[in-house]
Structures are given as structure tokens and as C-alpha cells.
PDB file of N, CA, C and O in Angstrom:
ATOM      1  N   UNK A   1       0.850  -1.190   0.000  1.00  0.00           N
ATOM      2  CA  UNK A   1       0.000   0.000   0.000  1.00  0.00           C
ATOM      3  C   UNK A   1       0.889   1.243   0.000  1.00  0.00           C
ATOM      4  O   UNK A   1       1.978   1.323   0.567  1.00  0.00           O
ATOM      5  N   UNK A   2       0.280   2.215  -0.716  1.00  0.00           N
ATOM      6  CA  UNK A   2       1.209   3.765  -1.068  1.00  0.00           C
ATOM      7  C   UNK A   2       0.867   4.102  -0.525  1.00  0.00           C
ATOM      8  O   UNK A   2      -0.321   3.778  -0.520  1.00  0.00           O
ATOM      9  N   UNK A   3       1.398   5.536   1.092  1.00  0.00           N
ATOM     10  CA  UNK A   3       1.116   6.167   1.781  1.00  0.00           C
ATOM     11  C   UNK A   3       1.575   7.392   1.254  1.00  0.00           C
ATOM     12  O   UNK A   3       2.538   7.310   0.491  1.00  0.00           O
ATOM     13  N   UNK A   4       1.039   8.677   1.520  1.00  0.00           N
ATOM     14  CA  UNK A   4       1.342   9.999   1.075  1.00  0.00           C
ATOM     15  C   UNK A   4       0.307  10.596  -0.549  1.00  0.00           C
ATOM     16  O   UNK A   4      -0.837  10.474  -0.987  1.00  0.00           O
ATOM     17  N   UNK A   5       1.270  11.079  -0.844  1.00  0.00           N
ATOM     18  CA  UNK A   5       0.761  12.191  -2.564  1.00  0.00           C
ATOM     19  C   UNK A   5       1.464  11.727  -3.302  1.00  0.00           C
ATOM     20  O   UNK A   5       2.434  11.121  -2.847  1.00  0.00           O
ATOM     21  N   UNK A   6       1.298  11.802  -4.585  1.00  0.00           N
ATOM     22  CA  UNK A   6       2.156  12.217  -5.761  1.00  0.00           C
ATOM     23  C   UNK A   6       2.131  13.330  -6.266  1.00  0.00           C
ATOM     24  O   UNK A   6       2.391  13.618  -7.434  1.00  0.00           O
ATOM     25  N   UNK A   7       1.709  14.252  -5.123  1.00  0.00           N
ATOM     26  CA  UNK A   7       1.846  15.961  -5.654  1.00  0.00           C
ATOM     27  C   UNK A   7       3.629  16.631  -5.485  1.00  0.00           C
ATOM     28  O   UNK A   7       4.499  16.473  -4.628  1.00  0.00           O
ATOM     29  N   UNK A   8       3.555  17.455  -6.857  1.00  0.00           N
ATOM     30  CA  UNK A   8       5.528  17.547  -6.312  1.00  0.00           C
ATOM     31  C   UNK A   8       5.197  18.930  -6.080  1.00  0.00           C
ATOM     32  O   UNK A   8       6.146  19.565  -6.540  1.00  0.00           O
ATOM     33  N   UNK A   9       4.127  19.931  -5.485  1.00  0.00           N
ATOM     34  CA  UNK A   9       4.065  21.286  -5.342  1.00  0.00           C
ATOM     35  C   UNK A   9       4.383  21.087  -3.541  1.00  0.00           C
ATOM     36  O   UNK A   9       3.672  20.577  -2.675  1.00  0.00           O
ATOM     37  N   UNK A  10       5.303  21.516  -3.482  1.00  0.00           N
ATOM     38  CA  UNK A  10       6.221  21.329  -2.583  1.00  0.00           C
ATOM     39  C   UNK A  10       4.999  22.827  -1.441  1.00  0.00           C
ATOM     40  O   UNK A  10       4.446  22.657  -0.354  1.00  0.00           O
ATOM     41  N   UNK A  11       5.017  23.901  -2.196  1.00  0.00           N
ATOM     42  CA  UNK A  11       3.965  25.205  -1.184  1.00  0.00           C
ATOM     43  C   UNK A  11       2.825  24.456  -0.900  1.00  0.00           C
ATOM     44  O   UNK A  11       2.847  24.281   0.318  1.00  0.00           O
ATOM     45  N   UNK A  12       1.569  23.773  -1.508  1.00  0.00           N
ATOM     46  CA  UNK A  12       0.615  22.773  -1.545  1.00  0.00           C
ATOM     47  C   UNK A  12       1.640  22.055  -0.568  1.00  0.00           C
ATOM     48  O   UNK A  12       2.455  22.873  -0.140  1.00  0.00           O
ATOM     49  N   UNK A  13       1.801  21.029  -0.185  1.00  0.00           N
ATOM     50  CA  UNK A  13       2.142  20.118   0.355  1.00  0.00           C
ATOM     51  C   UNK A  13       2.334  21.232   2.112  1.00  0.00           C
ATOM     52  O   UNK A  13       1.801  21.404   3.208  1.00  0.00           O
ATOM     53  N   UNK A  14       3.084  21.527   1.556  1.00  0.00           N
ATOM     54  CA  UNK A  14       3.559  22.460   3.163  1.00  0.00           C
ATOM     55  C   UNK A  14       2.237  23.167   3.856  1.00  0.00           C
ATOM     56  O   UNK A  14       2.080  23.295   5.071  1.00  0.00           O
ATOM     57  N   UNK A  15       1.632  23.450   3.180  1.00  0.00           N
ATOM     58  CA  UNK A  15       0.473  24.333   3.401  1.00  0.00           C
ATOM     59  C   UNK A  15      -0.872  22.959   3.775  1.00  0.00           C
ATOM     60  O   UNK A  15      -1.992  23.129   4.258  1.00  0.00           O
ATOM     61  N   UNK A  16      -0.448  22.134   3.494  1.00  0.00           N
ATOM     62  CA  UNK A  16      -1.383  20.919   3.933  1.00  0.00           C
ATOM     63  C   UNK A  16      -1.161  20.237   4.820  1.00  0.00           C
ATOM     64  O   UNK A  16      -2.046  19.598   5.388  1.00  0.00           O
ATOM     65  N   UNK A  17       0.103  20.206   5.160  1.00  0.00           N
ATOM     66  CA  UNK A  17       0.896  19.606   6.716  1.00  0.00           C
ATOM     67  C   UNK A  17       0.479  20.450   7.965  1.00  0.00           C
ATOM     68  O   UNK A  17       0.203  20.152   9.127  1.00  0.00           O
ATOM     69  N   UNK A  18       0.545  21.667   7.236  1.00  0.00           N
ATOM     70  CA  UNK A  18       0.375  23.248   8.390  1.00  0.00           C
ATOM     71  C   UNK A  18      -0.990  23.162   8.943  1.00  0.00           C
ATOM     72  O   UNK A  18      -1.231  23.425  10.121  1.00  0.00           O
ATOM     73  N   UNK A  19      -2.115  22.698   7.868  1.00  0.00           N
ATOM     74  CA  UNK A  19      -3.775  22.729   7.901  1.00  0.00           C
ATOM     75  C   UNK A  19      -3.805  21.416   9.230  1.00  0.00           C
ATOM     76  O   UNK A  19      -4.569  21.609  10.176  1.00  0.00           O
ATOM     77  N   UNK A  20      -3.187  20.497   9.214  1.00  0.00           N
ATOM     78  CA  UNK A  20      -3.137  19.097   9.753  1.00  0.00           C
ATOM     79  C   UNK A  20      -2.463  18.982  10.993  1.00  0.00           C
ATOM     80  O   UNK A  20      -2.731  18.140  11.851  1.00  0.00           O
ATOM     81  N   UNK A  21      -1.557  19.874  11.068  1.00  0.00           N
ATOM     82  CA  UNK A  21      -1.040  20.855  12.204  1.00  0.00           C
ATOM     83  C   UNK A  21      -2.281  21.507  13.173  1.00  0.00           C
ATOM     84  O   UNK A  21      -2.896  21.093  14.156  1.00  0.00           O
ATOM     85  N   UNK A  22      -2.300  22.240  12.694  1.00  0.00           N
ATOM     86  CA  UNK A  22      -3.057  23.281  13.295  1.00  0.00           C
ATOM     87  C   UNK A  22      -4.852  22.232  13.563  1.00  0.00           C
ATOM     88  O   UNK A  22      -5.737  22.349  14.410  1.00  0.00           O
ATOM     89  N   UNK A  23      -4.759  21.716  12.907  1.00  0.00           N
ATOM     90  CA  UNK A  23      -6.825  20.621  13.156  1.00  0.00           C
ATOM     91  C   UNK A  23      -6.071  20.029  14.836  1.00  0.00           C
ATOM     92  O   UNK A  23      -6.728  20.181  15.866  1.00  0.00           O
ATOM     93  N   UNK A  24      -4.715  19.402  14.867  1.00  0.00           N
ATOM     94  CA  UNK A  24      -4.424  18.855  15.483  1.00  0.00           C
ATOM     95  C   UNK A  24      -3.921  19.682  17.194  1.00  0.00           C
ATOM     96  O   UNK A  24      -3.870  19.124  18.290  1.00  0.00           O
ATOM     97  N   UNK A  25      -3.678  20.852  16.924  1.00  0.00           N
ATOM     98  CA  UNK A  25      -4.007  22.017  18.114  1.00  0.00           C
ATOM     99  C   UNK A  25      -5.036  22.318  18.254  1.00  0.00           C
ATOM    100  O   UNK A  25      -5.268  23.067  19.203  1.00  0.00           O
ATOM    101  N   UNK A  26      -5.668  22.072  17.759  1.00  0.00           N
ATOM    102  CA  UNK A  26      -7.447  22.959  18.420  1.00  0.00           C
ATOM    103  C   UNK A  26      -8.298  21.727  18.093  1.00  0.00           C
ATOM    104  O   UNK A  26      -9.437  21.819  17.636  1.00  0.00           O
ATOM    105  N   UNK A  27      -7.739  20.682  18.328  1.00  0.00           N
ATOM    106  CA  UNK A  27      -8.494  19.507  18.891  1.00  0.00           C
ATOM    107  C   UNK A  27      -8.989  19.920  20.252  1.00  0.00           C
ATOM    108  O   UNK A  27      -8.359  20.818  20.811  1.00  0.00           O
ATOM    109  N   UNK A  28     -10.117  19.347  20.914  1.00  0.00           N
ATOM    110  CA  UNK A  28     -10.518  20.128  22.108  1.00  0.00           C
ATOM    111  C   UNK A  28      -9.536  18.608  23.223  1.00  0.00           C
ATOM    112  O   UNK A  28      -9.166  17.487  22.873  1.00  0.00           O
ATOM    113  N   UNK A  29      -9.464  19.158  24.239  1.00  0.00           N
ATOM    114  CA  UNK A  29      -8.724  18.316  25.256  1.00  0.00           C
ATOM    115  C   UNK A  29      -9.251  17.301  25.618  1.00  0.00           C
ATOM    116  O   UNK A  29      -8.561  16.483  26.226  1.00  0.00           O
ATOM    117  N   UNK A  30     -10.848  16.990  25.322  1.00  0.00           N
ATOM    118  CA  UNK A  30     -11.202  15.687  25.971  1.00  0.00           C
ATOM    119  C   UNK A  30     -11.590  14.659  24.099  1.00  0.00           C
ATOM    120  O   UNK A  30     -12.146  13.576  24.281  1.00  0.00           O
ATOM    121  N   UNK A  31     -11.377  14.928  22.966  1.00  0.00           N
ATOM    122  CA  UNK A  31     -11.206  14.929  21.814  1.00  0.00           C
ATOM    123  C   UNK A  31     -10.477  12.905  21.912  1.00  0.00           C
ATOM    124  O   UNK A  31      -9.328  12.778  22.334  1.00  0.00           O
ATOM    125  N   UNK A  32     -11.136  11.824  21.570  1.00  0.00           N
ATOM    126  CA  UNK A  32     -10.455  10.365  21.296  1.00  0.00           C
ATOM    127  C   UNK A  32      -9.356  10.744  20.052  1.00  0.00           C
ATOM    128  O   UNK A  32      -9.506  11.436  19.046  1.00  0.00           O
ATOM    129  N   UNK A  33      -8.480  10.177  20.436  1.00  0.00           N
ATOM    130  CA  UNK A  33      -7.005   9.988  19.155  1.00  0.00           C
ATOM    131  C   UNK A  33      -7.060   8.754  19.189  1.00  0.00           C
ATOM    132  O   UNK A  33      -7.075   7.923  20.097  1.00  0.00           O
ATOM    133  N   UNK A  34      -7.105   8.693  17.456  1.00  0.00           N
ATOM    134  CA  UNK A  34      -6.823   7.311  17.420  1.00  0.00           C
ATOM    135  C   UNK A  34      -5.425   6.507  17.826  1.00  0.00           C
ATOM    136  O   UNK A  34      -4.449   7.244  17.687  1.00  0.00           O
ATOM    137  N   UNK A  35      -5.084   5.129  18.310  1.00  0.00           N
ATOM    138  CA  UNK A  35      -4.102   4.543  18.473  1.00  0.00           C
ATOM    139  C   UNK A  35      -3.204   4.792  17.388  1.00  0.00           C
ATOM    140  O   UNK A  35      -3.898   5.194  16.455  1.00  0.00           O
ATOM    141  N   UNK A  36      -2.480   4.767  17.187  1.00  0.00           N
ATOM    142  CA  UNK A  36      -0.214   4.696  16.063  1.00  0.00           C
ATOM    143  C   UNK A  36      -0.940   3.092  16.029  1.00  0.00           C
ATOM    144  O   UNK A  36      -1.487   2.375  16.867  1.00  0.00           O
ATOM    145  N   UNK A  37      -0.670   3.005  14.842  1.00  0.00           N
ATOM    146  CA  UNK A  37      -0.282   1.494  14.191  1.00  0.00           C
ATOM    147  C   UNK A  37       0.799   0.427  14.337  1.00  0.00           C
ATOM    148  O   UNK A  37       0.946  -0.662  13.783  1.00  0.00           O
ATOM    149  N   UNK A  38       1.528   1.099  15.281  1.00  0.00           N
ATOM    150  CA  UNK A  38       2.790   0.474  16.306  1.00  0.00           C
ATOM    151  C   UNK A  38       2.836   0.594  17.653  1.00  0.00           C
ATOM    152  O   UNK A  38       3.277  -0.290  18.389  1.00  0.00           O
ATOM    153  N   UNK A  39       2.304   1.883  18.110  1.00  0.00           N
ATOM    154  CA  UNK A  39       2.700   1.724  19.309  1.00  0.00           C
ATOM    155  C   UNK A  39       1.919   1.815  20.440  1.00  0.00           C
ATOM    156  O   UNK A  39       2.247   1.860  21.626  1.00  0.00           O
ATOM    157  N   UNK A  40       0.458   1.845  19.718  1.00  0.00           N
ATOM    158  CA  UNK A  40      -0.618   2.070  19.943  1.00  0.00           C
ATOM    159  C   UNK A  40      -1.826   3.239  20.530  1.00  0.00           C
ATOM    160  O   UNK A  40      -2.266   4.098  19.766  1.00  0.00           O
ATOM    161  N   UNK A  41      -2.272   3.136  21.958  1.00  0.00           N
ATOM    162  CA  UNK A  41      -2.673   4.567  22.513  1.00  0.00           C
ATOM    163  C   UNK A  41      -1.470   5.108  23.330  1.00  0.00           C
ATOM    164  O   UNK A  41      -0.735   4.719  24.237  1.00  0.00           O
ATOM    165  N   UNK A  42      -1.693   6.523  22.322  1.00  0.00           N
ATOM    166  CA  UNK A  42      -0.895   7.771  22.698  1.00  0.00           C
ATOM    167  C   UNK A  42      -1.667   8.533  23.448  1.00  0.00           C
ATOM    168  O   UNK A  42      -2.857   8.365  23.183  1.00  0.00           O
ATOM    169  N   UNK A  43      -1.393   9.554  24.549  1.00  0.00           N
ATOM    170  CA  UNK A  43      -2.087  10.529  25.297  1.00  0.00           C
ATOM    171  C   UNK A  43      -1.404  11.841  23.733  1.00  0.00           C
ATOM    172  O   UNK A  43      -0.577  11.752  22.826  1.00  0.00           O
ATOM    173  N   UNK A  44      -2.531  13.069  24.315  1.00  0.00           N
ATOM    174  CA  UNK A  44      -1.915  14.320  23.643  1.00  0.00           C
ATOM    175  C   UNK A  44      -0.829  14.560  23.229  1.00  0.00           C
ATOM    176  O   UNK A  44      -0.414  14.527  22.071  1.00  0.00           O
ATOM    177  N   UNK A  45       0.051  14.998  24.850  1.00  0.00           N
ATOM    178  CA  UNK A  45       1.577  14.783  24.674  1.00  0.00           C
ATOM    179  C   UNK A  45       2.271  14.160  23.839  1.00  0.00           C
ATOM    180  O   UNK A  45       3.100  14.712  23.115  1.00  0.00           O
ATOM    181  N   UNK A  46       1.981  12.743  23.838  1.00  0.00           N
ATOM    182  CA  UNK A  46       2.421  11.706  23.108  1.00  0.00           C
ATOM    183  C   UNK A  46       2.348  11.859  22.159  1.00  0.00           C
ATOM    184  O   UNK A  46       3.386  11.862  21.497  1.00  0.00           O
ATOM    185  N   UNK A  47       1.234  12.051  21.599  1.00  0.00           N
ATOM    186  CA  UNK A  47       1.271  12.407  19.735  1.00  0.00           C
ATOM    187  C   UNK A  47       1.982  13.171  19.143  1.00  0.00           C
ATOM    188  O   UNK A  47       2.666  13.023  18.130  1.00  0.00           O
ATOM    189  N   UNK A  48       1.730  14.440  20.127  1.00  0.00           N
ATOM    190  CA  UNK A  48       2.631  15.546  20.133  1.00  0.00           C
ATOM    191  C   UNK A  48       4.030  15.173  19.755  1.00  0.00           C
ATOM    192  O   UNK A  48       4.479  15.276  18.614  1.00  0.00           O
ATOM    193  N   UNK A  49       4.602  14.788  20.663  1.00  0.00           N
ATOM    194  CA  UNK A  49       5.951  14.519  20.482  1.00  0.00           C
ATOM    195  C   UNK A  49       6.496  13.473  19.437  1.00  0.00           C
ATOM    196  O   UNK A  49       7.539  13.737  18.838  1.00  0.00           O
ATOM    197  N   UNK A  50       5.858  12.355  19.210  1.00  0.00           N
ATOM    198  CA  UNK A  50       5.948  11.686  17.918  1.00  0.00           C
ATOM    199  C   UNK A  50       5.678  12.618  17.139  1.00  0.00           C
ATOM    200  O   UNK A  50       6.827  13.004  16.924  1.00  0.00           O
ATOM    201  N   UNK A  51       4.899  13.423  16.420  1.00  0.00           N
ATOM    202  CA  UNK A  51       4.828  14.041  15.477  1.00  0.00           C
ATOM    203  C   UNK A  51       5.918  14.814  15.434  1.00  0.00           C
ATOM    204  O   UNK A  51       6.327  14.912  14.277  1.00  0.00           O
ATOM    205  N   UNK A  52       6.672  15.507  16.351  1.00  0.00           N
ATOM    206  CA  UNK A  52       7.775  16.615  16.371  1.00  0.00           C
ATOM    207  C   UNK A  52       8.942  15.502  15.813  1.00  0.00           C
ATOM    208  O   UNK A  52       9.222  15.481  14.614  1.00  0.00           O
ATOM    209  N   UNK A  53       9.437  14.805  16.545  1.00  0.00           N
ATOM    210  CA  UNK A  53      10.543  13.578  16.113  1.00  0.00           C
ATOM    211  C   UNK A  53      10.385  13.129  14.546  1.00  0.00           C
ATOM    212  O   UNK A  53      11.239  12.932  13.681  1.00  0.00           O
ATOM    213  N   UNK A  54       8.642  13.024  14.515  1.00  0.00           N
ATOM    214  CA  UNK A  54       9.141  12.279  12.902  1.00  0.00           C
ATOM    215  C   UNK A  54       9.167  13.688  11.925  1.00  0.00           C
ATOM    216  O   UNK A  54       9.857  13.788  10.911  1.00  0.00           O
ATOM    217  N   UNK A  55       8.480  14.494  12.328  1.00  0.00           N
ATOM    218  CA  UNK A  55       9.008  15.994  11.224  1.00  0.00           C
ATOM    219  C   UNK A  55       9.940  16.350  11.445  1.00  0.00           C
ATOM    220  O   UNK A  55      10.088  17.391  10.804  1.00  0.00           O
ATOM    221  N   UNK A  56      10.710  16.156  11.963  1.00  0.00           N
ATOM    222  CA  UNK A  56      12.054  16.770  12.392  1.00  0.00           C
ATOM    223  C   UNK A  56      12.912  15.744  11.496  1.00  0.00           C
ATOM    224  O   UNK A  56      13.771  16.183  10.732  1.00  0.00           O
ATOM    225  N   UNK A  57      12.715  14.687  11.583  1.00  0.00           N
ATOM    226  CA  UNK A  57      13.232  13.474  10.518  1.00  0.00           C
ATOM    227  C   UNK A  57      13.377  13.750   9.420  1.00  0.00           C
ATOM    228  O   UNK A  57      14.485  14.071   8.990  1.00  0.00           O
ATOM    229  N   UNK A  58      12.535  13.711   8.834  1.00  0.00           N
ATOM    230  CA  UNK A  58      12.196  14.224   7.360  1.00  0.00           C
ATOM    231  C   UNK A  58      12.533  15.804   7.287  1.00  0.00           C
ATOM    232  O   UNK A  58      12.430  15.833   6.060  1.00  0.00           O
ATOM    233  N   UNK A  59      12.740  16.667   7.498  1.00  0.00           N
ATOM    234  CA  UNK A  59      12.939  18.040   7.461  1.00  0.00           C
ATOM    235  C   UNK A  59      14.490  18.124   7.340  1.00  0.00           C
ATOM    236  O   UNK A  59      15.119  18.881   6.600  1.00  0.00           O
ATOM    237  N   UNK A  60      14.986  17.196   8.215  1.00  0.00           N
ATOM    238  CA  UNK A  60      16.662  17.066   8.151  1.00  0.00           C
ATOM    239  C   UNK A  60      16.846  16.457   6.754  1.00  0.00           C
ATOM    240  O   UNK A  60      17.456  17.071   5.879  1.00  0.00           O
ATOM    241  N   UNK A  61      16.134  14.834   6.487  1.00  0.00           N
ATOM    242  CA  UNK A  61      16.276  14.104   5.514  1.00  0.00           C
ATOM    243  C   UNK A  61      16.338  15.126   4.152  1.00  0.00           C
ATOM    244  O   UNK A  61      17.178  14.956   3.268  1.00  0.00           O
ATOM    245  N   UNK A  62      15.607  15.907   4.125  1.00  0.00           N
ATOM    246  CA  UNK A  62      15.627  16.970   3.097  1.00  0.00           C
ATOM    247  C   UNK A  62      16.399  18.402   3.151  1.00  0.00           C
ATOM    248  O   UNK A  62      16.313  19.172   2.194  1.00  0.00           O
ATOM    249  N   UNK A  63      17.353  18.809   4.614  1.00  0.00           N
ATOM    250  CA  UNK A  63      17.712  19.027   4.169  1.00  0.00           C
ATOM    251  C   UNK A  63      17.108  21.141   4.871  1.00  0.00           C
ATOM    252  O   UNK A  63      17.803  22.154   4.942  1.00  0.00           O
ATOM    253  N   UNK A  64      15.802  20.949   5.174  1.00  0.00           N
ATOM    254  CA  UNK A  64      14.823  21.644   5.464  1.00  0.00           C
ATOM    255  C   UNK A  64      15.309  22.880   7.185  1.00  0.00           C
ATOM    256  O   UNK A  64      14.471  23.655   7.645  1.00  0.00           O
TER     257      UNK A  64
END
């Protein structure tokens, strides 16, 4: 299975991470997250911080 786009508009793309970002801050605090497909239920925090680690990944990987 293919995960992601095949869009190469790099502003689009950024500007869609940012939208997915931001849904994901003004989630309200009592708001269900779904379980990670590995590691399962995350609290807020938790997501939080996985999400920072793996963008930070890829941001280096490129370079960003």
C-alpha cells in the first residue's frame, strides 16, 4: 500500500501539513485519538511529540 501524494508542489504540500497541524491544536482536550499502528494509545503529549521527532526526521532528511 502507497502512503502519502504524488503531488511535487512542494507550497501545496507544506500548506497541507500546516492545515493538519493546526486541526491537530485545536483539537478540544477531551477529543479520542486514534491509536499509532505500532505503538498504539498515545495521550496528547504523546502524539505531540511523535509528530515533532518524525518531522524533524524528514525536514533534516531533506535538508529543510
Amino acid at each position: 500500500k502507497l502512503y502519502g501524494s504524488t503531488a511535487v508542489d512542494v507550497e501545496t504540500e507544506k500548506q497541507q501539513l500546516q492545515s493538519l497541524l493546526q486541526q491537530f491544536i485545536h483539537l478540544p482536550t477531551a477529543a479520542t485519538l486514534q491509536p499509532h499502528p505500532m505503538f498504539g494509545k498515545l495521550n496528547r503529549q504523546q502524539w505531540a511529540r511523535f509528530m515533532y521527532v518524525h518531522l524533524d526526521h524528514h525536514l533534516r532528511q531533506f535538508s529543510v
